[in-house]
N, C-alpha and C positions, 0 to 999 in steps of 0.2 A: 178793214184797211182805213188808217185813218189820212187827213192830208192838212194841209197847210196852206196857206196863203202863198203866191207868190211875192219872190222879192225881188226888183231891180236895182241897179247901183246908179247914185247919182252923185257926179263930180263936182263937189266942192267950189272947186275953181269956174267952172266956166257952164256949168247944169246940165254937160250931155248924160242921157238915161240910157244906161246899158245891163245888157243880160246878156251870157254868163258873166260874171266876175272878172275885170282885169285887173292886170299891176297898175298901167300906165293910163289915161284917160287918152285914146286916139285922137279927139279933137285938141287938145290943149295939155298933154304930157302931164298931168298934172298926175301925183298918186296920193289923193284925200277923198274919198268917199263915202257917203251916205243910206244908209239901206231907206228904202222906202217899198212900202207894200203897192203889189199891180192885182189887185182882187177882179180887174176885165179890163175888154177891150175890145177892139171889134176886127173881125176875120178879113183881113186883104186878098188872099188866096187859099184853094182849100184842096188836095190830090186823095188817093187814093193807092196804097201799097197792097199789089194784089198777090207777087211771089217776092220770098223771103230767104235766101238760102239758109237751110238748115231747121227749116221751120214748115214743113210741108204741111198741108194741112191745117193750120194754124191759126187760118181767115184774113179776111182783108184789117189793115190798120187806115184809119185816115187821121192824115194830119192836116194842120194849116199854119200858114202865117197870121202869126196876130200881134196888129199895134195897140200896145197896152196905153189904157186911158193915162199913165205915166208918159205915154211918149218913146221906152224902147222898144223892139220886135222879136219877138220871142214863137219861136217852133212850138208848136203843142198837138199833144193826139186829143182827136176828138173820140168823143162818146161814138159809137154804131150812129149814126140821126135814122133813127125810123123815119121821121118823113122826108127822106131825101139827104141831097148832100148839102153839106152848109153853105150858102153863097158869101161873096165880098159882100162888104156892108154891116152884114151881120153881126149884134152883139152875141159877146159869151163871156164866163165865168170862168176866172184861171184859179188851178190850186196846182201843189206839187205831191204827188203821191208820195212812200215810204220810197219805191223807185228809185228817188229823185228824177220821177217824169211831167213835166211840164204838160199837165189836163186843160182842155178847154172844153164848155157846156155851154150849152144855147141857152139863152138868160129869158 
């Protein structure tokens, strides 16, 4: 499986950093945007999805929120953390899988 860097969009007009992609820039309506790479960031909150419908058996996912050293915030699944679960604070390592899933890794 190979993955990629992640990318945020950053508006021209007035520098808000957003992920996913929009038309319009919400702070300032502007539609001129910039791709710049979010290679980490560090975790503000971090759960756990333990049922799935449709996916019995299947294991837990964990995701968190993560503000990308860019400045947008961006959803990512985390790796399994063998040593527990990832806290706020924490830096990590964003790529985007074939998916197109937004990965984080503890740095």
């Amino acid at each position: 499986m190979s993955e990629t860097t992640l990318t945020i969009f950053r508006c021209r007009a007035c520098g808000e950093a957003l992920f996913p992609a929009r038309y319009r820039c919400p702070r300032c309506g502007a539609a001129d945007w910039r791709d710049e790479d979010a290679p980490s960031g560090v975790t503000e909150e971090s759960t756990v999805v333990r049922h799935r419908v449709g996916a019995l058996g299947a294991g837990d996912i964990h995701l968190a929120t993560v503000r990308t050293d860019a400045g947008a915030v961006v959803i990512a699944r985390l790796d399994a953390p063998a040593s527990g679960p990832v806290r706020a604070g924490e830096p990590v390592l964003l790529t985007i899988d074939n998916a197109k899933r937004v990965l984080a890794r503890p740095r």
